[in-house]
C-alpha positions in Angstrom: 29.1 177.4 -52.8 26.7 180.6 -53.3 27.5 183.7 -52.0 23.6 185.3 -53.3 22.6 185.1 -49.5 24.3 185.4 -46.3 24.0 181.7 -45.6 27.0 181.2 -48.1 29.1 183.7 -46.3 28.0 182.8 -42.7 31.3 180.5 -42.3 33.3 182.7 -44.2 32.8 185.9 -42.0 32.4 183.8 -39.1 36.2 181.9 -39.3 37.5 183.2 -36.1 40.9 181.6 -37.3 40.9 182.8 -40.6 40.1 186.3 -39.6 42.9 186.5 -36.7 45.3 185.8 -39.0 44.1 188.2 -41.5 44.0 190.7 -38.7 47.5 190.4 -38.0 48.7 190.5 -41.3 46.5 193.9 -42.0 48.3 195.3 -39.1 51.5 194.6 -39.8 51.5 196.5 -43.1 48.7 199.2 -42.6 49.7 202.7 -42.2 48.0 205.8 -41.8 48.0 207.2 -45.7 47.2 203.3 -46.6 44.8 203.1 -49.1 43.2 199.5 -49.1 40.7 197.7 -51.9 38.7 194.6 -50.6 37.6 192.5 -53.5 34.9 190.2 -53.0 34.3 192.0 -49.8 30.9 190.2 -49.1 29.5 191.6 -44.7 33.0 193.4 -45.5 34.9 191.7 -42.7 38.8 192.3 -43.8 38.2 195.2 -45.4 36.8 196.8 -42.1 39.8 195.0 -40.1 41.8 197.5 -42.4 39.7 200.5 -41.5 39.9 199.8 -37.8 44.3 199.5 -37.6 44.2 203.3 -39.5 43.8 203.0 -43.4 43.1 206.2 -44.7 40.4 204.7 -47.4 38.9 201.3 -47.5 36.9 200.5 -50.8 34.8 197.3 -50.3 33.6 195.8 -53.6 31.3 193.1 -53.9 29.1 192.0 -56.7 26.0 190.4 -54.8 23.6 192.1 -53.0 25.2 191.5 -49.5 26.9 194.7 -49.9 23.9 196.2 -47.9 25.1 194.0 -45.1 28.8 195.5 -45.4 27.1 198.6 -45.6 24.8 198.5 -42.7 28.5 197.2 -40.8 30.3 199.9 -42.0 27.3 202.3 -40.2 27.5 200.1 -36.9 31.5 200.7 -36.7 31.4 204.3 -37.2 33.6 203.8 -40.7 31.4 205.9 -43.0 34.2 208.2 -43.2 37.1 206.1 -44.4 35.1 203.2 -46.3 33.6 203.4 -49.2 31.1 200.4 -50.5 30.8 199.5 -54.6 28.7 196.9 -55.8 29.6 195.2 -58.8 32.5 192.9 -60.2 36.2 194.8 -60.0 36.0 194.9 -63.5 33.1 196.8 -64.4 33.3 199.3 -61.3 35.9 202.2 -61.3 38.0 203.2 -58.4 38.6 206.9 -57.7 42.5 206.1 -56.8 45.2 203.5 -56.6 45.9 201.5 -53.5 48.1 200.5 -51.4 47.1 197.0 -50.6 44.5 194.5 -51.6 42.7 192.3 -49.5 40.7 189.1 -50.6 39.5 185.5 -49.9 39.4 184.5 -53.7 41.3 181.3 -53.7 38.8 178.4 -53.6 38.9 174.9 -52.3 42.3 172.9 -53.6 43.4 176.5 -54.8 41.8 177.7 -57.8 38.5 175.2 -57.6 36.1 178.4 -57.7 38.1 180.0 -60.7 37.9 183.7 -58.9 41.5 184.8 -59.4 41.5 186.1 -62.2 39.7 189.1 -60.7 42.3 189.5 -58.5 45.1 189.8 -60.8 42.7 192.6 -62.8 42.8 194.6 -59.3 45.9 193.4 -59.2 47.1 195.1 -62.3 44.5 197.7 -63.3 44.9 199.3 -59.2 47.8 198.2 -56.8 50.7 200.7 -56.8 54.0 199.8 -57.5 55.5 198.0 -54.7 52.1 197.5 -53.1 51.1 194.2 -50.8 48.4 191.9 -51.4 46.7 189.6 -48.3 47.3 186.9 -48.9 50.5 187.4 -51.5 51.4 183.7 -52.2 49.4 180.0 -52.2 50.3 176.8 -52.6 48.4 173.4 -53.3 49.7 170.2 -51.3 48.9 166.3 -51.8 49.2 163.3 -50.2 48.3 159.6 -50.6 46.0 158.4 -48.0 44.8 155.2 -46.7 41.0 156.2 -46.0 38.4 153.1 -46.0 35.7 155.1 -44.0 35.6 158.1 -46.3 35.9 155.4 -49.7 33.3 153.4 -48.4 31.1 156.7 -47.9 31.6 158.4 -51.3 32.5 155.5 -53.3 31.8 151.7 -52.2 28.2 152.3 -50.7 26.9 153.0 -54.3 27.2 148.9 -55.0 25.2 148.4 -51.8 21.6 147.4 -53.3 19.2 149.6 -51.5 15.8 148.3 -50.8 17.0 145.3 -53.5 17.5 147.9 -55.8 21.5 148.1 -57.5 22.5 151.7 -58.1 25.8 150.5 -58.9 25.7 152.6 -61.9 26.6 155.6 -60.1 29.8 154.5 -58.8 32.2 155.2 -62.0 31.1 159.1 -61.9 31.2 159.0 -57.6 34.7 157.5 -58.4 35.8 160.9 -60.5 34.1 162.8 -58.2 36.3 165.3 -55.7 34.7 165.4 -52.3 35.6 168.4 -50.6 35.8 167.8 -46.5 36.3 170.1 -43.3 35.6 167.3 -40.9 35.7 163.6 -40.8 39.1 162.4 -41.2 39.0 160.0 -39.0 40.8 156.9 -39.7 42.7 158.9 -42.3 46.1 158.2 -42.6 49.0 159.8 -44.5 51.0 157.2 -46.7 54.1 159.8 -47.7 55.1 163.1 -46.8 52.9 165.0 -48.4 54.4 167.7 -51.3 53.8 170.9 -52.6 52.4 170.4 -56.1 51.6 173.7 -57.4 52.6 177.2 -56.5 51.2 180.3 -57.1 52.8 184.1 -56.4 49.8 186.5 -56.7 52.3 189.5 -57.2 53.4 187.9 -60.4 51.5 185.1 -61.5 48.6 184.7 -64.3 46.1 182.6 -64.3 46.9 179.5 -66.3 46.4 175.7 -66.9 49.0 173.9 -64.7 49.6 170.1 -65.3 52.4 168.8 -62.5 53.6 165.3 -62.1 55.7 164.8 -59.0 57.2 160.7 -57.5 57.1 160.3 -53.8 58.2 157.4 -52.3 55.8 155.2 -49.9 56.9 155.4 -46.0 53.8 152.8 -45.0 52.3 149.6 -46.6 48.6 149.4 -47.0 45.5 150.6 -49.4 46.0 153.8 -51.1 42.1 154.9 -51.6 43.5 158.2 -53.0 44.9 161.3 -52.5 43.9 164.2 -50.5 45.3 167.7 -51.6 44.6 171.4 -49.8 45.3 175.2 -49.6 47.8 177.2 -47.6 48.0 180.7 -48.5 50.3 183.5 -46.6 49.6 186.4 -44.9 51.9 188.3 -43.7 54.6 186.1 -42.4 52.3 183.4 -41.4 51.0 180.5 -43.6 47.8 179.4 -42.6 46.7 175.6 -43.8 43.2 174.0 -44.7 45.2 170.4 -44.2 42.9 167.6 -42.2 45.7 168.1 -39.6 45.7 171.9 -39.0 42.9 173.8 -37.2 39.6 173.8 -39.0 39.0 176.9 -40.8 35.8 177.3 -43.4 38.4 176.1 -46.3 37.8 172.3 -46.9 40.4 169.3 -47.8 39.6 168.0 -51.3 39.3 164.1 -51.4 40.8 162.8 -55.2 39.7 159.0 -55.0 41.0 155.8 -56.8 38.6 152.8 -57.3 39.7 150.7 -57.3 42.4 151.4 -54.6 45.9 150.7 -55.2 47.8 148.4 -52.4 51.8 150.0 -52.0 54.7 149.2 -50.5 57.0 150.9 -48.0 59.9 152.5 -49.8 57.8 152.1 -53.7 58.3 155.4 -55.6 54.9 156.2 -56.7 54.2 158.7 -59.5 51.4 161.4 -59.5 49.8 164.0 -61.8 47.5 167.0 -61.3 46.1 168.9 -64.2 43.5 171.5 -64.4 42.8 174.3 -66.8 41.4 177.5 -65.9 37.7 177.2 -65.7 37.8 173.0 -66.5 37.9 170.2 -65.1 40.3 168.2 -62.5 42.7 165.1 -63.7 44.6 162.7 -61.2 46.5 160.1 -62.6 48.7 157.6 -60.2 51.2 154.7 -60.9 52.2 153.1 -59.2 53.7 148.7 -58.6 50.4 147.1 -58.5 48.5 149.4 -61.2 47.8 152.5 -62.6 44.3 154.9 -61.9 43.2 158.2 -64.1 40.3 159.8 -63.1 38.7 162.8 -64.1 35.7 165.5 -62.9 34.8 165.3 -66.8 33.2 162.2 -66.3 31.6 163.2 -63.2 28.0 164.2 -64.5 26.6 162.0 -66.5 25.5 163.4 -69.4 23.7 162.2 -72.2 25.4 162.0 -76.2 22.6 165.5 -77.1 24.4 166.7 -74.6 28.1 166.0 -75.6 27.5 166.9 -78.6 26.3 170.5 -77.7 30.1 171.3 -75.9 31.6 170.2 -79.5 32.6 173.8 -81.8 30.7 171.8 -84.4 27.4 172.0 -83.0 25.3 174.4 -84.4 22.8 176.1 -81.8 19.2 176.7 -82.0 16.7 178.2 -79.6 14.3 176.3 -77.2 11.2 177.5 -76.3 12.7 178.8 -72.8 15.5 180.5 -74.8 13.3 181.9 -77.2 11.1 183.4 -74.4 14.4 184.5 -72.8 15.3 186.1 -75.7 12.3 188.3 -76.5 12.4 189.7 -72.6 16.0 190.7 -72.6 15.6 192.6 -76.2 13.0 194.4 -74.0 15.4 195.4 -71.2 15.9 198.8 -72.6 15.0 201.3 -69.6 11.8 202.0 -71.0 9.6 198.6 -70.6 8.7 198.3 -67.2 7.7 194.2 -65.7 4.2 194.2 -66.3 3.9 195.4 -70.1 7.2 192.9 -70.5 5.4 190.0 -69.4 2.1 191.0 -71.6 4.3 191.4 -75.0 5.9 187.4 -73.4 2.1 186.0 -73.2 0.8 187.2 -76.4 3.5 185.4 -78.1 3.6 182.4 -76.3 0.3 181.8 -74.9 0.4 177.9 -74.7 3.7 178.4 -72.7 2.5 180.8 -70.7 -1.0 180.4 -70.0 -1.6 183.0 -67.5 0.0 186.5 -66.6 1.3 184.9 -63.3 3.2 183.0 -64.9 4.9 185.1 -67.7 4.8 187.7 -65.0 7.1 185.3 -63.1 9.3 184.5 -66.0 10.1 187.8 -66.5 10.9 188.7 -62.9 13.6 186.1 -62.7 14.7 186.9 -65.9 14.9 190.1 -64.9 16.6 189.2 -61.6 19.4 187.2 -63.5 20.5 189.0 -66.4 19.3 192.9 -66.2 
């Protein structure tokens, strides 16, 4: 998900269930010398919420550009007196004061897919007063086996259809360690246990850390387990609000962990199940269960070639491609006193084969520009 343009935050801003809840949590705990940070604020929806139930200072910070949206909102709700809107990342802009409570909607997808908790625990740490309140305060991360032959067909099985006589069966083993992350079409999706909590996290106290949990559940149906299905809850307030395939939609999706091939399972069978992750890596799923065992893994997702194994190993010793040499001489350039044009001149004078015209180093540059400086 991108959240560069307005399209990424459109379902986000736009979760009439999500924000009710927030809404009721922010007015539960608000008072009138409240002061209130909302990170990753984006068209500054909660933190506005907070304004309106009588915070006495609201600072929305958000890195993208769409804090001229939450700006230009601010304006329409007559707020320019109690919010205040920063743009960049909480830990490189500097708040005037500690608060009292911090807003934010930084848990991703099965919990911590998006790795963007670690910025709140900075806020957390470097800002909230003792004894303050953060929305939401706790999460958890729930699985469950399912028995889903429409959604393995779709992700996994109709890579060995030949299309046009043509097998792409090759793509199956990395659709097969791929997590498919749904807010709709769980139709013939059915639940083969009670489904159990298999991580918790307290975002008063917590870090952010690998987690690796194994948990056995026994099997209350017989059938096809095509794999396991896991999502978020986090609380506000007192209420817990779920992104489970049974709970009203909101713009958090369902993750899908497959098997291939599926495991059949018997009523009553303990299974056995494990969930690892480390922050910023990849997702493992492992289950055991009478008729076999499965591990799969988003490492092997992408395929990826040996040149490019071998440039993740510590061994690997780095040179410059053309594009990162290029890359290279604009950014030693970024110095306040170059301005675009005599930038992309200095770039086509030293690479004029790569850059055959001043369009195109001119357009280089720009992005370059756009990305980094």
């Amino acid at each position: 998900m991108s959240y560069v343009n307005l399209t990424g935050h459109r379902s986000m801003a736009l979760d009439s269930i999500r924000n009710a809840a927030y809404a009721r949590a922010l007015e539960r705990m608000i008072g009138r010398d409240s002061v209130v940070l909302d990170i990753g604020a984006g068209t500054g929806v909660h933190g506005l919420m907070a304004a309106k139930v009588g915070a006495r200072r609201v600072y929305l910070v958000e890195p993208e550009d769409v804090i001229a949206v939450a700006e230009e909102n601010v304006r329409a709700n007559g707020l320019q007196d109690v919010v205040t809107c920063l743009q960049g990342r909480i830990e490189d802009v500097e708040l005037p004061e500690p608060v009292d409570v911090i807003v934010s909607a930084l848990t991703g997808n099965l919990l911590v897919t998006e790795d963007l908790l670690p910025s709140l625990f900075y806020a957390r740490d470097r800002y909230l007063k003792k004894g303050g309140a953060l929305v939401p305060d706790q999460a958890t991360l729930t699985v469950v086996p399912v028995s889903a032959p429409s959604l393995h067909d779709e992700e996994i099985l109709a890579w060995s259809a030949p299309q046009a006589g043509i097998d792409l069966h090759a793509a199956r083993s990395y659709a097969s360690n791929t997590v498919s992350y749904r807010s709709q079409g769980s139709e013939g999706l059915s639940y083969l246990a009670e489904p159990t909590v298999i991580h918790r996290l307290d975002f008063c106290e917590s870090g952010y850390e690998a987690f690796r949990t194994e948990i056995e559940v026994p099997i209350a149906t017989t059938g096809t387990c095509h794999g396991w299905i896991g999502w978020l809850s986090i609380r506000l307030g007192e209420e817990w609000l779920s992104a489970s395939p049974r709970d009203a939609r909101t713009h958090w999706s369902w993750g899908f962990l497959p098997l291939d091939p599926p495991l059949h399972i018997e009523n009553g069978e303990p299974v056995r199940f494990r969930l690892a992750r480390a922050p910023y890596g990849d997702w493992l799923w492992e289950m055991t269960a009478r008729s076999g065992s499965q591990r799969h893994s988003t490492l092997l997702s992408l395929p990826m070639k040996a040149t490019t194994i071998e440039k993740a190993s510590l061994q690997y010793h780095p040179a410059l491609t053309e594009e990162g040499r290029a890359l290279a001489h604009v950014l030693a350039r970024c110095d306040g006193r170059q301005g675009v044009e005599e930038i992309a001149e200095s770039l086509q004078a030293l690479m004029p084969q790569r850059y055959r015209t001043s369009a195109e180093a001119r357009r280089f540059v720009q992005l370059a520009v756009k990305r980094h400086a």
